[in-house]
N, C-alpha and C positions, 0 to 999 in steps of 0.2 A: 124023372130026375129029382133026386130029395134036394131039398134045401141046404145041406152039408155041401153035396155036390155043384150044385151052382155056386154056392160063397168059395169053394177051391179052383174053381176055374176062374171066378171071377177076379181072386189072389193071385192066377197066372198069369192074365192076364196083363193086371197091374206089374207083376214083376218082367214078364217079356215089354211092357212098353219102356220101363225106365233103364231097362238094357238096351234097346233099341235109342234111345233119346241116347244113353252117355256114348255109344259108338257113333255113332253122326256127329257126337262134340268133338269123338276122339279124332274122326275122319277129318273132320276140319283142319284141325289144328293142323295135322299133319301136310295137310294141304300146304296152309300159310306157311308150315319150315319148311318146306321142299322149295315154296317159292321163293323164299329168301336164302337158301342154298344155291340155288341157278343164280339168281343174280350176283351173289359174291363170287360165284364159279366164273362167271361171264365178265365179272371185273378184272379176274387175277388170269386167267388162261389163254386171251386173243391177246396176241401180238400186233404188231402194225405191220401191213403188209411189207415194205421196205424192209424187216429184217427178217421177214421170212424165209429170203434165200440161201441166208446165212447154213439155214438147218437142212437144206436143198442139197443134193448130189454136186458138187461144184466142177465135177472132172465133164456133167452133161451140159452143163450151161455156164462152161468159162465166162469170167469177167469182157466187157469188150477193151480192145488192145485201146493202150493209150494214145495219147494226140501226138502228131508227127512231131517233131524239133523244129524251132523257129526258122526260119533260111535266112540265112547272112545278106543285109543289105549292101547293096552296092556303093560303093566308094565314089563320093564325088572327082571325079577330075580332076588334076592341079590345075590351075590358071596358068596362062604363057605369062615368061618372064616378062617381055616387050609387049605393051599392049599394040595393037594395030590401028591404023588412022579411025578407023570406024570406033575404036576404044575409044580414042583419045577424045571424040567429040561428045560435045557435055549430052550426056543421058536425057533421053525423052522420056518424062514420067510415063508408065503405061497405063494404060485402060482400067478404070475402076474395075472390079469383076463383080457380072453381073449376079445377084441375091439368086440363092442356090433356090432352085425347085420346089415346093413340095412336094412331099413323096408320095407317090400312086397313094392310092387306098387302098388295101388288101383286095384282093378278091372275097364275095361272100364264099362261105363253106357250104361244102355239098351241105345237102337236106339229108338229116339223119332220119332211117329209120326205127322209131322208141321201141321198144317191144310193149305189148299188150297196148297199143295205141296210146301210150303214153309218154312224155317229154322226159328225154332223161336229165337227169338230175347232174351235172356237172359237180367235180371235185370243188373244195373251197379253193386249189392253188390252180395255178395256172395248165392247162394242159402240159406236158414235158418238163413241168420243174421237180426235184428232186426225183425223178426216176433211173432205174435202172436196166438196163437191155440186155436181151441174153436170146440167142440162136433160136431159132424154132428149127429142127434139122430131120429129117428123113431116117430111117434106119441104114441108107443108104449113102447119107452124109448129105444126100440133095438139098442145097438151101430152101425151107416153106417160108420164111417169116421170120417175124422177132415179135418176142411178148418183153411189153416195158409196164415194171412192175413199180407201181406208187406208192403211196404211205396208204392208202383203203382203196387203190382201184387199180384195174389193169387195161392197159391196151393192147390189141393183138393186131397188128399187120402182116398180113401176108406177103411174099414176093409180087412186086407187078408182077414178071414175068410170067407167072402162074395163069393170071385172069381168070380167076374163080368165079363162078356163078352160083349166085345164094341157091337157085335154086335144082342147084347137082346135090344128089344125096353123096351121104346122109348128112348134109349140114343141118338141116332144119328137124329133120324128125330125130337125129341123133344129139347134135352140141347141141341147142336151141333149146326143143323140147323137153330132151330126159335128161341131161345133165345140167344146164344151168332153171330149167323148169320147175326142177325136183329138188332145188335149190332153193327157191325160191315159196313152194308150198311148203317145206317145213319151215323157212322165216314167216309165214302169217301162218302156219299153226304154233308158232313159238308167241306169239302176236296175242293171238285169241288164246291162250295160255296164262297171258300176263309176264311172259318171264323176256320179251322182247322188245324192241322200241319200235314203234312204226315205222320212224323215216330210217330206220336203218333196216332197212328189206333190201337184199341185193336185186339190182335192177344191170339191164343189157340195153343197151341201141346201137343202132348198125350205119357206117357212113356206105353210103354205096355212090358206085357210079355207075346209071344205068340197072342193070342187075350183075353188074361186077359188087364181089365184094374188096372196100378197099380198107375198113377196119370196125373190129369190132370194142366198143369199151363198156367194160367191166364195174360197178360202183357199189359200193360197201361192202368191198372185200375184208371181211378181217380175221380169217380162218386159214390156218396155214395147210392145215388138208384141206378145202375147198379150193387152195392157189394150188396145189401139187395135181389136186384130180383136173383140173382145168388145162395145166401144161402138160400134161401127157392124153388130154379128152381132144383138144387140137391139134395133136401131131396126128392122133391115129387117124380123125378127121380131114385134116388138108392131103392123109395120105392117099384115101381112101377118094375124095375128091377129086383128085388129081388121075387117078385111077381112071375114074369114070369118063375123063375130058380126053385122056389119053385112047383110052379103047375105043 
């Protein structure tokens, strides 16, 4: 190889690296605005659970009916005109009454099971405040449940009646595993992305009694297709459970 020959490759060299260095600058960058794109996306597009329903079919999951009307209190007695000898004699003060009780102490709550042996993470507000209820129903109109939807989480109780067992399929290998599982690894691949927060990884635990299930709750929901895929991934599921209990 001449000398001409080596100094031109040597030239290409040099020109393929300094192309190579400004795409890897270029690739960067691109990186950094993609990732600052997700997070304005992820500011302006989740809703709070609570008005998710709003955008929800409303003729599948009526409102629940209002509270009954007060009942009309009973009307005191007149007094007899004439009072009677027992009237007329002067009143014995009665009995101090005695300092009302204290009140039981709740009973403690079943022992939740956390999913991935972990404590679930309870809402900031109180279990049942600001929630919403709406039918969990059968294609057949058969009562399953009610899912009560929060401001970032959800509960799902089933019918006592049912006595469902976690471990009748496909509760486990289906809701459990591939629908809220699969839920769950793209929140820690959005994580290890950078475009996620940690504590807001949707997380599951299960109140059982025994291996009854008697509810399951839902936490950082804040996806309104993740709440839709969930209220139709448990109907098909208590259907299909129910199925199994039944046969």
């Amino acid at each position: 190889m001449s000398d001409r020959e080596t100094e031109e490759l040597a030239e290409l060299k040099r020109s393929l690296e300094e192309k190579v260095s400004k795409l890897e600058k270029e690739l960067a960058l691109c990186r950094i605005n993609l990732k600052l794109i997700d997070e304005a996306l992820a500011k302006v597009s989740f809703r709070p659970a609570s008005r998710l329903v709003e955008a929800g079919p409303k003729e599948e999951y009526p409102p629940p009916p209002p509270p009954p009307p007060p009942q009309p209190q009973p009307q005191p007695q007149a007094a007899a005109l004439k009072p009677s000898a027992a009237q007329e004699r002067p009143a014995v003060p009665a009995p101090a009454p005695e300092p009302a009780k204290a009140a039981a102490a709740p009973a403690a709550p079943p022992a939740i099971s956390a999913a991935r042996q972990q404590p679930a993470k309870e809402p900031e507000q109180e279990i049942g405040e600001e929630e919403q209820a709406f039918p969990i129903k059968s294609k057949t109109g058969e009562e399953l449940g009610t899912i009560f939807v929060g401001r970032s989480w959800v509960r799902i109780v089933p019918a006592p009646s049912l006595h469902l067992n976690v471990r009748t399929p496909p509760f486990q290998t289906f809701f459990i595993d591939r629908v809220l599982g699969e839920m769950r690894r793209k929140d820690e691949m959005a994580v290890d992305a950078g475009s996620k927060d940690p504590m807001s990884i949707i997380e599951h635990s299960l109140v059982l009694d025994g291996e009854s299930l008697r509810e399951i709750r839902i936490n950082n929901l804040d996806d309104d297709s993740r709440l839709r895929e969930i209220r139709s991934s448990i109907r098909w599921t208590f259907e299909r459970m129910l199925e199994k209990t039944k046969g």
